[in-house]
C-alpha positions in Angstrom: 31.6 -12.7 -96.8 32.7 -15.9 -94.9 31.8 -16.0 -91.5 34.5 -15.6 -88.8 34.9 -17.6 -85.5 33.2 -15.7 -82.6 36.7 -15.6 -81.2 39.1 -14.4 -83.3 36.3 -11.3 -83.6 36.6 -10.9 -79.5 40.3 -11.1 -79.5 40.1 -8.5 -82.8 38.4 -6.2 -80.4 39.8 -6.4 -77.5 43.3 -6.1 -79.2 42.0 -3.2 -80.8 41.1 -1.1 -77.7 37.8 -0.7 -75.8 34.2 0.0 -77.0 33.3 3.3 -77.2 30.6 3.6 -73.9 33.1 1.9 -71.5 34.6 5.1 -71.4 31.5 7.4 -72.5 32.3 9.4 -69.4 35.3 9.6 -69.3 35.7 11.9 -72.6 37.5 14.8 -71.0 40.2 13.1 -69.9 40.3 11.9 -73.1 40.3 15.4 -74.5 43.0 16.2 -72.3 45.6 13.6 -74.1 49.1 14.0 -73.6 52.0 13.7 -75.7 53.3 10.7 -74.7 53.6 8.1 -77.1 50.6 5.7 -77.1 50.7 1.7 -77.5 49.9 2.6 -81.6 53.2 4.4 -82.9 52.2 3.6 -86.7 48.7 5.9 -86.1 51.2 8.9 -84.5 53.7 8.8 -87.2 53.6 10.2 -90.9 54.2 12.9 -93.7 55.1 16.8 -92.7 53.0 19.4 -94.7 54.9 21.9 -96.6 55.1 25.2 -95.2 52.1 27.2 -96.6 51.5 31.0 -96.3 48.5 31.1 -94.3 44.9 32.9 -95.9 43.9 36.2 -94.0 41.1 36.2 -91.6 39.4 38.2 -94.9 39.9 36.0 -97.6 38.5 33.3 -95.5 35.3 35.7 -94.5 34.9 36.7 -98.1 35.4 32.8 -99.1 32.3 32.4 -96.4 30.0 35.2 -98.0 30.4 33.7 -101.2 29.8 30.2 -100.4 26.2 30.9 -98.0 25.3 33.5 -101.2 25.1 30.0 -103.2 23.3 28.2 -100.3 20.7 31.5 -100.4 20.2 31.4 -103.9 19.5 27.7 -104.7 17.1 27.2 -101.5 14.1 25.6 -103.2 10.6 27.4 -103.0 9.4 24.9 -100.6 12.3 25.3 -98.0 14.8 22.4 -99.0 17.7 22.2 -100.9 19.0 19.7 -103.5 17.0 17.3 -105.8 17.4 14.2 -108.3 18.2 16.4 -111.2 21.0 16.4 -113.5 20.6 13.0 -114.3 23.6 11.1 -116.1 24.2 7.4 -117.6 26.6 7.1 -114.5 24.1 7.8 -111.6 24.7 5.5 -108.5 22.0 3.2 -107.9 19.2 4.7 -105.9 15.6 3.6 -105.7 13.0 6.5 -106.2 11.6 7.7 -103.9 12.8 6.6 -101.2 16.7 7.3 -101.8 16.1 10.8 -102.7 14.1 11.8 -99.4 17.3 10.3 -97.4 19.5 12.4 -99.3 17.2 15.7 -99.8 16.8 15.2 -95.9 20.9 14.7 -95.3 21.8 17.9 -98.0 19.7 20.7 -95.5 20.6 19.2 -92.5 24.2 19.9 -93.8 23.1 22.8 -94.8 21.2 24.2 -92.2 24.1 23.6 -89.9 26.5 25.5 -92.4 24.3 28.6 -92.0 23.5 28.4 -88.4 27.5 27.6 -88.2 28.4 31.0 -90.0 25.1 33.4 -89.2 27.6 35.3 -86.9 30.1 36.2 -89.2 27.5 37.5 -91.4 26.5 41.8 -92.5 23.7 42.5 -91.5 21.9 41.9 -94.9 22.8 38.6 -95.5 22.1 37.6 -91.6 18.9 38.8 -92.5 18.6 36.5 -95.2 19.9 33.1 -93.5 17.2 34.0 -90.7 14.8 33.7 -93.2 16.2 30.8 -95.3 16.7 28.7 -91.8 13.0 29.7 -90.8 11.4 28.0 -94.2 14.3 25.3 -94.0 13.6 24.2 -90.5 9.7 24.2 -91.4 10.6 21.7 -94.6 12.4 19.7 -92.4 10.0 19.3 -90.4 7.4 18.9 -92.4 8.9 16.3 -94.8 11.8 14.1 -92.1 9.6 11.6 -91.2 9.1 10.5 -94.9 12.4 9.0 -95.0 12.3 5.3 -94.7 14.7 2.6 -96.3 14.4 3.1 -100.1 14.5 -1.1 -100.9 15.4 -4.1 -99.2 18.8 -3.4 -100.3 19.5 0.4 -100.3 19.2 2.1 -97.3 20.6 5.4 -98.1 18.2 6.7 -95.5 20.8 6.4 -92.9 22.3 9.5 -94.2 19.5 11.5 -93.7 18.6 10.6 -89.9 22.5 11.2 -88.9 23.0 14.5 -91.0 18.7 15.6 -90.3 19.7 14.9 -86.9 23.1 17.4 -87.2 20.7 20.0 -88.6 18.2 19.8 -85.6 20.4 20.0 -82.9 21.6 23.5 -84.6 18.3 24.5 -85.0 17.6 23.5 -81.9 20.9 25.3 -80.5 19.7 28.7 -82.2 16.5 28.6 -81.1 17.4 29.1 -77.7 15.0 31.1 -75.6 12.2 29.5 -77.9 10.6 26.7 -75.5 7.8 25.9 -78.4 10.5 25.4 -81.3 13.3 24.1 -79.2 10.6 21.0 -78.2 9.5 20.5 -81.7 13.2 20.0 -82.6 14.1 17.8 -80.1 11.7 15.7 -80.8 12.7 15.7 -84.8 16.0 14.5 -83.8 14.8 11.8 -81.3 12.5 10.4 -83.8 15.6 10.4 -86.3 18.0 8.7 -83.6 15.2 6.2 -82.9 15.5 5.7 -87.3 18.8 4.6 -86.6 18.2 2.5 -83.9 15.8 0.9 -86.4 18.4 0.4 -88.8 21.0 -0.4 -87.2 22.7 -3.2 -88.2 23.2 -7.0 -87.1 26.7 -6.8 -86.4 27.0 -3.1 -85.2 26.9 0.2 -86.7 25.5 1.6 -90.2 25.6 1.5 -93.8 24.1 1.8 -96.7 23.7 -1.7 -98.5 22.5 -5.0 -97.5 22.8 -7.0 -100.5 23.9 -9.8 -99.2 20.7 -10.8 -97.0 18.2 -8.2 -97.8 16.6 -8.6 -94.2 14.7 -6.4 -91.5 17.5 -6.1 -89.4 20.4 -5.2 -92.1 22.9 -8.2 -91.8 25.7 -6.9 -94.4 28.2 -5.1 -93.5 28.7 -2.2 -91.7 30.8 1.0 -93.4 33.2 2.1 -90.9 32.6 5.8 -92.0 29.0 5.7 -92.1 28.7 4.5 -88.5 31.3 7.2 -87.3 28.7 9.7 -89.0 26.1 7.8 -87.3 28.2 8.2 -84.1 29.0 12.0 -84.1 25.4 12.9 -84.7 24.0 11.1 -81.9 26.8 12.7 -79.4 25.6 16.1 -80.4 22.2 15.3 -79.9 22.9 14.2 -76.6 23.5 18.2 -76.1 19.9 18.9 -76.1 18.6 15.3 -74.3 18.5 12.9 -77.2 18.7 9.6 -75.8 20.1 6.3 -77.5 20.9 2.7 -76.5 23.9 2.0 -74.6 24.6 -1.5 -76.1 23.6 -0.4 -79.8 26.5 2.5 -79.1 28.9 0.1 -77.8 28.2 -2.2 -80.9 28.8 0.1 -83.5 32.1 1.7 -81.4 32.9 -2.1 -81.8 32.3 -2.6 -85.4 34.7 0.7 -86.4 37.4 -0.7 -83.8 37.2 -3.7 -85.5 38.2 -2.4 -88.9 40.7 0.2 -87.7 44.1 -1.2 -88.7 47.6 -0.2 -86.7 48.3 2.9 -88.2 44.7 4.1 -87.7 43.7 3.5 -91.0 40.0 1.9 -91.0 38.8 -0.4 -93.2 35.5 1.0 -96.4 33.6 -1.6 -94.5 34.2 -4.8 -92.1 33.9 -7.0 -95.0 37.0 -5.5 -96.5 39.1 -5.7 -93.0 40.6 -8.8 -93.8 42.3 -7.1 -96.6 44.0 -4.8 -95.1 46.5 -3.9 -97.7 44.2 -3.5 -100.6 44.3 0.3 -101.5 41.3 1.7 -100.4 42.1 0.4 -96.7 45.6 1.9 -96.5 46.6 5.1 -95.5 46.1 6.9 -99.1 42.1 5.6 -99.5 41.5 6.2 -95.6 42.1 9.9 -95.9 38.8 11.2 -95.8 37.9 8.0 -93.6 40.7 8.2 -90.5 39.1 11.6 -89.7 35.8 10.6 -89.1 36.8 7.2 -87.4 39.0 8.9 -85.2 36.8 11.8 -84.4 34.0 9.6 -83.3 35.4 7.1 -81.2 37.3 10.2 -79.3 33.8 11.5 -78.2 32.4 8.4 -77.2 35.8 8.0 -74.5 38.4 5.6 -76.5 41.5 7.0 -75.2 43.8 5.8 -77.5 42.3 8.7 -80.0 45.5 10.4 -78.6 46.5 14.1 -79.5 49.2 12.5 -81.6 46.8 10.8 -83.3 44.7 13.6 -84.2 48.0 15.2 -85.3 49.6 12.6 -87.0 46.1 12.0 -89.4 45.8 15.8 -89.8 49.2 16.3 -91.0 48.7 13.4 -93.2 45.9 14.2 -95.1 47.3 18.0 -95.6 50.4 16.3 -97.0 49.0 13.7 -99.0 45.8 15.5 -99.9 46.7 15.1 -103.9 45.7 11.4 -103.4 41.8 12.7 -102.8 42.2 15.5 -105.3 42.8 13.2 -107.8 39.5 11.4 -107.4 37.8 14.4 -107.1 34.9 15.6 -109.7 35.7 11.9 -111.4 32.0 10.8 -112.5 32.8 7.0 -111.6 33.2 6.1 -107.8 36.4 4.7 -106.7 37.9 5.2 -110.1 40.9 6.9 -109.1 44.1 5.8 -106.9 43.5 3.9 -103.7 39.8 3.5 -105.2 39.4 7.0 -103.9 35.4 8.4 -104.9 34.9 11.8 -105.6 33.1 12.2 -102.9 35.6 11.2 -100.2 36.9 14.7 -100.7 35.0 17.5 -98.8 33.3 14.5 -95.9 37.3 13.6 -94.9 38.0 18.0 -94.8 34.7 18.2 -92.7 35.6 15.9 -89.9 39.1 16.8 -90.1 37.5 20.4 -88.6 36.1 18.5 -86.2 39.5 16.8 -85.4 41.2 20.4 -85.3 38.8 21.5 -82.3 39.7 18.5 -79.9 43.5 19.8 -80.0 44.2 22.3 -77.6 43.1 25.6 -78.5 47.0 27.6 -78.9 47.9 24.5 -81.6 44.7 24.5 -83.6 45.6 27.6 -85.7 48.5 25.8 -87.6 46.1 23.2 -89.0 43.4 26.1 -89.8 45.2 27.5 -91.6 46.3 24.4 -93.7 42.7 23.8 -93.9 42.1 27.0 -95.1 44.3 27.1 -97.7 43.2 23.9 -99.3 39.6 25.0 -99.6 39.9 28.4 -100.5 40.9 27.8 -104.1 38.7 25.2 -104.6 35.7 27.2 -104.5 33.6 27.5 -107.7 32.7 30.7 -109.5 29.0 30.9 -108.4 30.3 30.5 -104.8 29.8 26.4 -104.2 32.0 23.6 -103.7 31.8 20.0 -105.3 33.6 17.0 -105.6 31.1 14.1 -107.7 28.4 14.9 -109.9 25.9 13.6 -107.5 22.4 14.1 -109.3 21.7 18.1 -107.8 22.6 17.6 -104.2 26.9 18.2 -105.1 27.5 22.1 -104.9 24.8 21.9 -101.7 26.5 19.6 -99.4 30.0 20.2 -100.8 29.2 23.7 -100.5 28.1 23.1 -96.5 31.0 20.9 -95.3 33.4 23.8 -96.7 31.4 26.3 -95.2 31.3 24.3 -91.9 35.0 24.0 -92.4 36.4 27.8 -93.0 34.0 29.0 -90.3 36.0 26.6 -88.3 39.2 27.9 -89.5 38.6 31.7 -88.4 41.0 33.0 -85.8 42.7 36.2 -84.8 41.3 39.4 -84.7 37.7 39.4 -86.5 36.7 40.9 -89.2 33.7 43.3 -88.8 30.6 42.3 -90.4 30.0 45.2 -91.6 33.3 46.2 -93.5 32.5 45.2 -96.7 35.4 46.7 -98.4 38.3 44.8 -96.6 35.9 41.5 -97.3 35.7 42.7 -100.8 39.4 43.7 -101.3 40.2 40.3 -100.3 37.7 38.9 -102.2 39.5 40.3 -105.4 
């Protein structure tokens, strides 16, 4: 990547709105966005989902038993989930061992979260059973997170599992209320894990998950605009339960994703693909399971232009065009399809867009629940998961989490009792 004049990169930013911690704390008036149009109308315009008929408040619960049934079932004997089986000639590069713990550690944070995340929906035999699975899975991930170091000088897939090890913490941690003894041990999980990404943070701002290019301590390739916006999200929950992290790293890697947001709140796969802007995977079409993330992020950390209309305008978008990640997904090659879409674009862009849905304001959020919903739903496999790329064995697990986080998410109206099996099962049918 050729190197760009320190000034066009500060006009780039500056152009592009402020850094994230400028407005850290300002975040609820940035919640409260109105409906006036913003300084971005490209990012507030876009497609109209067709009319759907929205899934009951049952099929969705029923949807949810199925899906933490799976999770239940395939918890290993020693607490985690996932593994590097079901090997295949087209397995991504990934150095052993060291790739493997990040993504072992990533799957039951995911899914961790996905249980804690639906417990309360649950009858009362199967709440039984998640107490127990999150009890052995909190105990593996304690026992095994600080394993997870950069696998070689140029794969640091270990950034997934400090962001997502850190989501499943800060649930843990959430559950365990009243438990002074856990709730410590926790926190400090998840600060040694935020203090992994201030390790690996990169040169120019932000996270990802090569560093070809220079293969140095401090990663000097380029940043993914989506992985530092996972980066981002995890370390605002954790500031829930007093996880602390630089300032000045936050307001770098705010930078580096402002930097390769385009007009129409697309965002560039990484900053050395923002010059491009027009290739396919940076326009609207390949940013699908991107936009939601980027936006999501940079709304918590206070950047205002992250307007309502925005989070609108990308929801309605991705409903409308969501064939153009369908098609990628379950492809075995990565960014085979249209737009260079990856398989596994598909269920990460549907798990921040449930994110997105909860910074509208409450009376609007049921309309794109239930467009959600209804997406998912038939997705679902027959022994209860969710997948989108044969991924070694971590697939049916963390697709399986985000969709669970997801229809949980999507729940509204009048509940269904956890104990009424047969309307769960009727809808089930």
């Amino acid at each position: 990547m050729r190197s760009t004049p320190l000034i066009v990169m500060l006009l780039l930013a500056v152009a592009a709105g402020p850094t994230a911690a400028t407005a850290k704390d300002d975040t609820a008036n940035s919640a409260a966005a109105n409906d006036a149009p913003g300084k971005y109308p490209l990012a507030e315009q876009g497609p109209e989902p067709r009319p759907i008929d929205p899934p009951t408040r049952e099929a969705i619960q029923a949807s949810i038993n199925r899906g933490v049934d799976f999770l239940l079932d395939d918890q290993r004997p020693d607490g985690g989930w996932g593994s590097p089986e079901n090997t295949k000639g087209l397995n991504i590069y990934a150095p052993v061992p060291g790739a493997h713990d990040g993504f072992k550690l990533a799957v039951a944070g995911l899914v961790v979260q996905a249980l804690c995340e639906c417990e309360d929906t649950l009858d009362a035999d199967r709440r039984q059973r998640v107490d127990d699975a999150l009890e052995r899975g909190a105990e593996w991930m304690l026992a095994n997170h600080e394993k997870v170091r950069r696998s070689a000088a140029d794969a640091i897939y270990n950034t997934w599992g400090h962001a997502y090890g850190i989501s499943g913490f800060v649930a843990l941690h959430q559950r365990a209320a009243g438990d002074a003894d856990l709730q410590a041990r926790l926190k400090q999980a998840a600060q040694f894990q935020a203090d992994q990404l201030k390790r690996y943070a990169y040169l120019s701002g932000g996270w990802g998950y090569y560093d070809f290019d220079h293969v140095a301590k401090i990663p000097g390739s380029s940043p993914n605009s989506f992985t530092t916006a996972t980066g981002m999200i995890s370390l605002h929950d954790a500031e829930a339960i007093g996880v602390t992290f630089p300032e000045k790293l936050m307001d770098k890697a705010a930078a580096s994703v402002i930097r390769q947001r385009n007009p129409d709140f697309s965002y560039a796969y990484g900053e050395y693909l923002m010059y491009s802007p027009r290739l396919g995977i940076n326009r609207p079409a390949g940013s699908l399971g991107r936009s939601q993330a980027c936006n999501a992020a940079l709304r918590m950390w206070g950047d205002d232009v992250i307007s309502d209309n925005v989070l609108r305008a990308w929801l309605k978008r991705l409903f409308a065009r969501n064939g153009w990640l369908g098609i990628g997904r379950k492809r075995p090659v990565p960014h085979e399809s249209y737009f260079q879409v990856a398989g596994y674009f598909y269920y990460y862009g549907h798990y921040y867009a449930a994110m997105c849905i909860d910074m509208l304001p409450e009376d609007e959020r049921p309309y794109y629940q239930d467009h959600l919903a209804s997406i998912l739903l038939p997705l679902q496999e027959k022994d209860g998961s969710w997948w989108d790329y044969p991924f070694y064995n971590y697939h049916q697990q963390y697709g399986a989490a985000m969709s669970l986080y997801c229809l949980r998410h999507c729940l509204h109206g009048e509940p269904v009792s956890p104990g009424d099996d047969e309307a769960v099962a009727q809808a089930a049918l």
